[in-house]
C-alpha positions as CSV (number, residue, x, y, z in Angstrom):
1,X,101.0,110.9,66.2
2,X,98.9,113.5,64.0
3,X,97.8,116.6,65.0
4,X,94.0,115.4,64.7
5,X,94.4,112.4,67.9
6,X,96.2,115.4,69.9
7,X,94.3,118.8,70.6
8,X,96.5,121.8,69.9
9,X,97.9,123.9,72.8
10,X,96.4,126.8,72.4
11,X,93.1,125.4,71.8
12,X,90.0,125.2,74.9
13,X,89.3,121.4,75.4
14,X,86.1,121.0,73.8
15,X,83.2,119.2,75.0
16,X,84.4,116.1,73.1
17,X,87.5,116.0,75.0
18,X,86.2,115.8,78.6
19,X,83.8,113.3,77.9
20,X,86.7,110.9,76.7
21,X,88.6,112.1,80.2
22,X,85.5,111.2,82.0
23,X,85.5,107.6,80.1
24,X,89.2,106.7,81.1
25,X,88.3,108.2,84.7
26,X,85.2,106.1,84.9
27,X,87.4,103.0,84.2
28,X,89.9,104.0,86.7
29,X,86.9,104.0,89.0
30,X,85.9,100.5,88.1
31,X,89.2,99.2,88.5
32,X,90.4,101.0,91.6
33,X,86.5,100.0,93.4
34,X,87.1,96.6,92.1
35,X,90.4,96.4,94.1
36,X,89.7,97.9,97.0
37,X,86.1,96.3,97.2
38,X,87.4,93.8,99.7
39,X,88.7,96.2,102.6
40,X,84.7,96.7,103.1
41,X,84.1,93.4,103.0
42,X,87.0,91.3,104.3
43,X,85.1,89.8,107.3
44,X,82.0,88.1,105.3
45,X,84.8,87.1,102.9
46,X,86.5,85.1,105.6
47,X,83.5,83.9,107.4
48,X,82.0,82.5,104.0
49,X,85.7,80.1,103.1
50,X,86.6,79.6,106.8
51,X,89.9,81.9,106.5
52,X,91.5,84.5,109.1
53,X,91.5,87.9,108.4
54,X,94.9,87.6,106.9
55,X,94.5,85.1,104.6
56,X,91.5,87.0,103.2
57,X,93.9,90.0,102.9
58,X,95.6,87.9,100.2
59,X,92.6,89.5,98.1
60,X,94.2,93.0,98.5
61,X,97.8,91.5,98.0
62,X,97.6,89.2,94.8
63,X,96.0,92.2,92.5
64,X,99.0,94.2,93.7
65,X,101.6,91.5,92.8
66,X,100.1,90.9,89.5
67,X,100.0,94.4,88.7
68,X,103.7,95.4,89.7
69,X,104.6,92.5,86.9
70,X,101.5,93.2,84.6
71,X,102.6,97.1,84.0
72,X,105.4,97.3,81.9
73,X,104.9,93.6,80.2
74,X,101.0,94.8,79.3
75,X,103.1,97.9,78.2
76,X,105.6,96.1,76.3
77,X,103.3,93.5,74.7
78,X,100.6,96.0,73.3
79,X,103.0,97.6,71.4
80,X,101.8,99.7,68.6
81,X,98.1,98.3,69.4
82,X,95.8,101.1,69.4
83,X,95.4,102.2,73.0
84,X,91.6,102.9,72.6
85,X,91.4,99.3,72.2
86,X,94.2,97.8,74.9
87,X,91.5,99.8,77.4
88,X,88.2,98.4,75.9
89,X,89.7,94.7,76.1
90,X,91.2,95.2,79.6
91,X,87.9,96.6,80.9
92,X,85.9,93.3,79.5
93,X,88.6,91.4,81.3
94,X,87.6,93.5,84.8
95,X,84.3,92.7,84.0
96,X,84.9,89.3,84.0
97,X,86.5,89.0,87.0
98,X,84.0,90.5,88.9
99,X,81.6,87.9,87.8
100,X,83.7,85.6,88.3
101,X,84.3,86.4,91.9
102,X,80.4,86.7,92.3
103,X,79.8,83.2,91.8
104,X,83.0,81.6,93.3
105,X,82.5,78.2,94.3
106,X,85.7,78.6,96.6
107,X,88.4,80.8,97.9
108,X,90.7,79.8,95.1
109,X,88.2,80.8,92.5
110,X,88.1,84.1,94.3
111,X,92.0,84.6,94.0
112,X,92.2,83.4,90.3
113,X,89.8,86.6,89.9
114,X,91.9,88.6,91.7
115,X,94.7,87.9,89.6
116,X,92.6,89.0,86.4
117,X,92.1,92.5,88.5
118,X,95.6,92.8,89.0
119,X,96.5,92.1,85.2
120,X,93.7,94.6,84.2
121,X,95.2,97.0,86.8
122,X,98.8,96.6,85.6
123,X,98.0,97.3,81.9
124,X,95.1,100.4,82.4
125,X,96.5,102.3,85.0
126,X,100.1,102.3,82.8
127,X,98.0,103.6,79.5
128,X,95.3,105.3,81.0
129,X,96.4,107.5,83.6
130,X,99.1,109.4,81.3
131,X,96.4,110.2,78.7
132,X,95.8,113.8,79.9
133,X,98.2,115.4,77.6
134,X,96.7,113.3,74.7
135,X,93.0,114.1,75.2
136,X,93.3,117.6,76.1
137,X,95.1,120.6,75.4
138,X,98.3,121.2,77.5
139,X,96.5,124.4,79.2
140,X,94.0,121.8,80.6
141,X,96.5,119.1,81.4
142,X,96.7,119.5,85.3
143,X,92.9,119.2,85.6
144,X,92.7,116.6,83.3
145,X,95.4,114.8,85.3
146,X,93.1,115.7,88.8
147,X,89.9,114.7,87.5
148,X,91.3,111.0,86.3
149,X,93.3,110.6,89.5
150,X,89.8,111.2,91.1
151,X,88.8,107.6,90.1
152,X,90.9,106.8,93.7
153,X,89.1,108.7,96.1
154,X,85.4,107.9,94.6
155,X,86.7,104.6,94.6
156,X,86.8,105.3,98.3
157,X,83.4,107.6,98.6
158,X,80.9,105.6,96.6
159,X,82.5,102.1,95.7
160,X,83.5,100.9,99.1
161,X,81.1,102.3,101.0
162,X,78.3,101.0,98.7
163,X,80.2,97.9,98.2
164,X,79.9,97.2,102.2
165,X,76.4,98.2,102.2
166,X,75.5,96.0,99.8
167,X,77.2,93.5,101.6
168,X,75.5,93.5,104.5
169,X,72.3,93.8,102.6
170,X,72.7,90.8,100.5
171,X,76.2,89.7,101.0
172,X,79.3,90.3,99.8
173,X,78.6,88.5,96.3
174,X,76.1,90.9,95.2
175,X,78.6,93.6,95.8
176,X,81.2,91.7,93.2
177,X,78.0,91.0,90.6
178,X,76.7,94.9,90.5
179,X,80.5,96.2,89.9
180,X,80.6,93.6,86.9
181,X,77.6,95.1,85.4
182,X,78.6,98.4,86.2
183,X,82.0,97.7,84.3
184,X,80.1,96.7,80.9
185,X,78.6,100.0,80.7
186,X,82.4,101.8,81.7
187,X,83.4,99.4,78.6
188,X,80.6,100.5,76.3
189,X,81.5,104.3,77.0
190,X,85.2,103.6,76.7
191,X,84.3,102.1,73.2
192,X,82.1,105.4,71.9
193,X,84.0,108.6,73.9
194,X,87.5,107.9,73.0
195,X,89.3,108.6,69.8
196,X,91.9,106.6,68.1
197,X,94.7,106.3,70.2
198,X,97.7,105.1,68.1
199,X,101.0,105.0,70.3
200,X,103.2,107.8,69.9
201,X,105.9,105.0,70.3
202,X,106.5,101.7,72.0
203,X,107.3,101.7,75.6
204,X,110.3,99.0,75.6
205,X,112.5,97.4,78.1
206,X,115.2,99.6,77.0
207,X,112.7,102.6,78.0
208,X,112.1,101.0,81.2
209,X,115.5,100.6,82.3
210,X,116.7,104.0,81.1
211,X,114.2,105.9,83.4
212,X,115.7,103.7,86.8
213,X,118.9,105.1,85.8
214,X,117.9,108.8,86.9
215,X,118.6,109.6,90.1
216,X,114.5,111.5,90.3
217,X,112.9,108.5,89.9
218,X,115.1,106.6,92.1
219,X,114.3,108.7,94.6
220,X,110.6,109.1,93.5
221,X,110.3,105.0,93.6
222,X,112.2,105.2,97.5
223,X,109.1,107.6,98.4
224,X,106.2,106.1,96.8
225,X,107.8,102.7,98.5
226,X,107.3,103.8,101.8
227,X,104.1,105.8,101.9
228,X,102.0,103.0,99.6
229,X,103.6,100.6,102.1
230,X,102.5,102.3,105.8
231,X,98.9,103.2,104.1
232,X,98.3,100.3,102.8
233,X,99.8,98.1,105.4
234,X,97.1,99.7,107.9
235,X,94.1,101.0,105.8
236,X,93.9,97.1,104.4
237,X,92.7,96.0,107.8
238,X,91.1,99.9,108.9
239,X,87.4,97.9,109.0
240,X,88.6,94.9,111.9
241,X,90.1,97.9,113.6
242,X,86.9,99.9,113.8
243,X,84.8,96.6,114.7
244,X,87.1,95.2,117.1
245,X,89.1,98.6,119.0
246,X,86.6,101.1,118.0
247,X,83.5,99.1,118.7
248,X,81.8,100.2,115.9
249,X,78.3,98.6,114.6
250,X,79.0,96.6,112.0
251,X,76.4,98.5,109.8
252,X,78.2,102.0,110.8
253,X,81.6,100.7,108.7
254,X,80.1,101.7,105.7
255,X,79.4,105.5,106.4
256,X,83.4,105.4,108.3
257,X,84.5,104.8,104.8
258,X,82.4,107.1,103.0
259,X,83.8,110.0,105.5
260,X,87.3,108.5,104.4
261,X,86.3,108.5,100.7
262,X,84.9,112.7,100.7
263,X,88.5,113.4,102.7
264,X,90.2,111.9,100.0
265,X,88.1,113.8,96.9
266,X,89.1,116.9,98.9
267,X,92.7,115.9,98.9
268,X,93.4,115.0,95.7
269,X,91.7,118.4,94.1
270,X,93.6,120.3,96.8
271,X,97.1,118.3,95.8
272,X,96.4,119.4,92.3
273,X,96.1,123.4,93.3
274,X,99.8,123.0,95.9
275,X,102.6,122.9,94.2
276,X,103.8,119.3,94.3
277,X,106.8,119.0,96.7
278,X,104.7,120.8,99.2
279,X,101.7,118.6,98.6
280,X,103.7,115.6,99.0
281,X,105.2,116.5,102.4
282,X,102.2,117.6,104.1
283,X,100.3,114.3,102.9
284,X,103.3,112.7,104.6
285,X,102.8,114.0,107.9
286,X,99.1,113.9,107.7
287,X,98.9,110.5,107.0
288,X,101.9,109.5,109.3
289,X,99.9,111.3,112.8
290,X,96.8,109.9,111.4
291,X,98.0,106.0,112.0
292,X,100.0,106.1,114.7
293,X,97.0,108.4,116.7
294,X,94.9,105.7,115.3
295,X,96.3,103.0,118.5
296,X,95.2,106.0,121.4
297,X,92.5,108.5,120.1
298,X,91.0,105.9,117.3
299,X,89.7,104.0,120.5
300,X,86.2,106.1,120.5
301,X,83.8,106.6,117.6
302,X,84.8,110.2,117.2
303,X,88.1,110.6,117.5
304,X,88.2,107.4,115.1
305,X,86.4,109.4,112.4
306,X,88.4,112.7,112.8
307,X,91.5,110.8,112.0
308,X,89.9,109.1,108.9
309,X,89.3,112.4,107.8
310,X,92.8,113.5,108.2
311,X,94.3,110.3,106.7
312,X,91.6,110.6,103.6
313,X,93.0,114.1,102.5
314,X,96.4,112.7,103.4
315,X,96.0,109.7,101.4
316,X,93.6,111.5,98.7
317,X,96.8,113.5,97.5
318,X,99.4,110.8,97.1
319,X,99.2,109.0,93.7
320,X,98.6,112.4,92.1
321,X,102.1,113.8,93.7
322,X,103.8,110.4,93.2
323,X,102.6,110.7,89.8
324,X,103.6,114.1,89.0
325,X,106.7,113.1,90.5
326,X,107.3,110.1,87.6
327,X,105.8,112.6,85.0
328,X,108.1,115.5,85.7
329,X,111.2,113.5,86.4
330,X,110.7,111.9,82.7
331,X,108.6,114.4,80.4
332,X,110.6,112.9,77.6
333,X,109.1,109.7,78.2
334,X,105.4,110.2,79.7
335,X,103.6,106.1,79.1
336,X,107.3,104.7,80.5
337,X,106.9,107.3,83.4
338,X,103.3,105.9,84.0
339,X,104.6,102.4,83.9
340,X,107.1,102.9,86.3
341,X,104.5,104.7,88.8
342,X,101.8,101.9,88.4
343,X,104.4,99.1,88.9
344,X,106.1,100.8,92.0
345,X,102.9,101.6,93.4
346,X,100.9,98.7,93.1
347,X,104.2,95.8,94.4
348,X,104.5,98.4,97.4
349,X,100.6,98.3,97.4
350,X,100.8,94.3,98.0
351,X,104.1,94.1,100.2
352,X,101.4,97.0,102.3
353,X,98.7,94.7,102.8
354,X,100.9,90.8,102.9
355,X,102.9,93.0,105.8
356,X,100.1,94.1,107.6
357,X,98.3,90.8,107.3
358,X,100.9,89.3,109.1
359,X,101.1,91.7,111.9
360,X,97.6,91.8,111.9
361,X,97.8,87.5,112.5
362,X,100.8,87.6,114.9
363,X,100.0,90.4,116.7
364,X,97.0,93.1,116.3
365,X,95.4,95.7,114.6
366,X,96.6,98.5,116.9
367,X,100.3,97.4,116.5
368,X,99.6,97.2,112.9
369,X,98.4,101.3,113.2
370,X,101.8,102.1,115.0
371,X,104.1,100.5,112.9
372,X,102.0,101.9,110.0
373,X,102.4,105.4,111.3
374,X,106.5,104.7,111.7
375,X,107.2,103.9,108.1
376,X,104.9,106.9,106.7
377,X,106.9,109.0,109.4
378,X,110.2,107.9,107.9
379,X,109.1,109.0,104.3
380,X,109.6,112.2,105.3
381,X,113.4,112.4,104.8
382,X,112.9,110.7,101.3
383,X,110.1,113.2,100.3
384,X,111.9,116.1,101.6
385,X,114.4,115.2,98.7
386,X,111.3,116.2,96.4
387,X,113.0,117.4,93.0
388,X,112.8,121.1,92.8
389,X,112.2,121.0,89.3
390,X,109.3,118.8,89.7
């Protein structure tokens, strides 16, 4: 790696910088709207291939799967590719899925498009969200690091709210074609704003399996395990809650989620200013009263939207801890760090949502909350183990 493709540490991150931040953070925000898309829109989904509520969750699952495998093999396989272009070629893939799910002639074409997310999440997510400290000076690391983990809350505060909107206003497959040709302009500006990004060095299996041996990240992949699974084992099914318990109008869903998506901006800026242990615990216990009040004060249009704003800033502040976790317990090895984070997040991420789909089938979407709220409650003791030096 030269000098020239990594700004010196002493030096102010010139304009030239951030806009290449804002690139990689606008195709985080494709990618992580693209994913989530279908929580917003999970009932019109169903309704249009004649599936339940949990079989249309598979939508949330399979991208999760795919990414858990997709993240160190995407890794592994692009080598000494220049990362400028991994990210260009995995964005035209996104874009591509979108499309295709827009004109799906059948659920199954819907799920083959789902898999290209979860490749394209897989391989971005592991090279993207560790390039802070290569596009910016190490002063301006931690707010490079906040603004690109803000892709996953403004996924939240414009994509799915928009998304749902859309929906309604001329059905879900409009929502899927807009994000495609919203993803060809994130591809153009990937292409112009970044520099070369040569790999410092190849992230192999070796790599990989070195990192599980330290006892941080084993305890970093325990806590990310059990908070990815109770959020996303609840917030996957968070819109049949608020139609069927709540009672609200179907065309009120979308400004719920936007209320959720703010809380979560506020959260992750705010988990970037804490020191990190701290962070992690109090988005912990946030996120655990905000599911399992969900069942008892969630029941009423207000209290339902007070506890989305709890569980937004809870939520909001967890993949930048968990990834400051990876980062901190590894700084000799930042891209395998990243790798490990996106592959333990995104398999919990998809065990979240296939578990709550079946709870959601078998039983309902209150027990769904409670049981939710019980695993997030029992990362406590795991996060409490939070690595002093991290």
């Amino acid at each position: 790696m030269t000098t020239a493709t990594r700004p010196p540490a002493t030096s102010r991150a010139p304009l030239t910088s951030w806009l290449a931040v804002l690139a990689v953070t606008l195709g985080l925000f494709s990618i992580v709207t693209t994913e989530i898309l279908p929580i917003g829109l999970l009932a019109p989904i169903a309704a249009d291939f004649g599936v339940s509520a949990g079989t249309a969750g598979w939508t949330m699952t399979l991208p999760g799967l795919v990414a858990a495998v997709a993240a160190p093999a995407v890794t592994v396989a692009s080598g000494r590719i220049d990362r400028r272009m991994t990210l260009c070629a995995l964005t035209g893939l996104l874009a591509a899925a979108d499309l295709l799910a827009a004109v799906a002639p059948g659920y199954w074409a819907v799920l083959v498009s789902r898999v290209m997310v979860g490749l394209v999440i897989g391989g971005f997510w592991s090279i993207g969200a560790g390039l802070a400290g290569r596009l910016v000076p190490a002063a301006s690391v931690p707010r490079a690091t906040s603004v690109l983990f803000a892709a996953v809350p403004l996924g939240s505060v414009l994509g799915v709210p928009a998304g749902s909107f859309l929906g309604d206003l001329l059905g879900w497959r409009a929502s899927f074609a807009v994000m495609g040709a919203l993803t060809v302009g994130v591809l153009a500006a990937l292409a112009v704003l970044l520099p070369p990004l040569p790999p410092e060095r190849a992230t192999g299996p070796e790599a990989l399996r070195g990192l599980l041996r330290r006892p941080a990240v084993r305890a970093g992949l325990v806590a990310t395990l059990l908070i990815v699974l109770a959020h996303f084992a609840t917030y996957t099914y968070v819109t049949p809650f608020l139609l069927e318990v709540t009672g609200v109008d179907a065309g009120a869903v979308g400004a719920f989620l936007l209320v959720y998506g703010v809380a979560g901006l506020v959260g992750n800026f705010a988990a970037g200013r804490m020191a990190p242990r701290a962070a992690f615990v109090t988005a912990v216990v946030l996120l655990a009263a905000a599911t399992l009040l969900m069942p008892v004060a969630g029941r009423w249009d207000g209290g339902a939207l007070a506890l989305l704003v709890v569980w937004g800033v809870a939520y909001g502040a967890v993949p930048f801890c968990s990834q400051s976790w990876f980062a901190a317990a590894a700084p000799d090895a930042p891209e395998a760090a990243t790798v490990v984070f996106t592959s333990s997040f995104q398999a919990t991420l998809s065990l979240g949502a296939l578990a709550g789909g079946v709870v959601v089938d078998a039983l309902s979407v209150t027990v769904v909350m409670a049981l939710g709220g019980a695993v997030a409650a029992a990362a406590l003791a795991t996060v409490h183990r939070y690595p002093s030096k991290c």
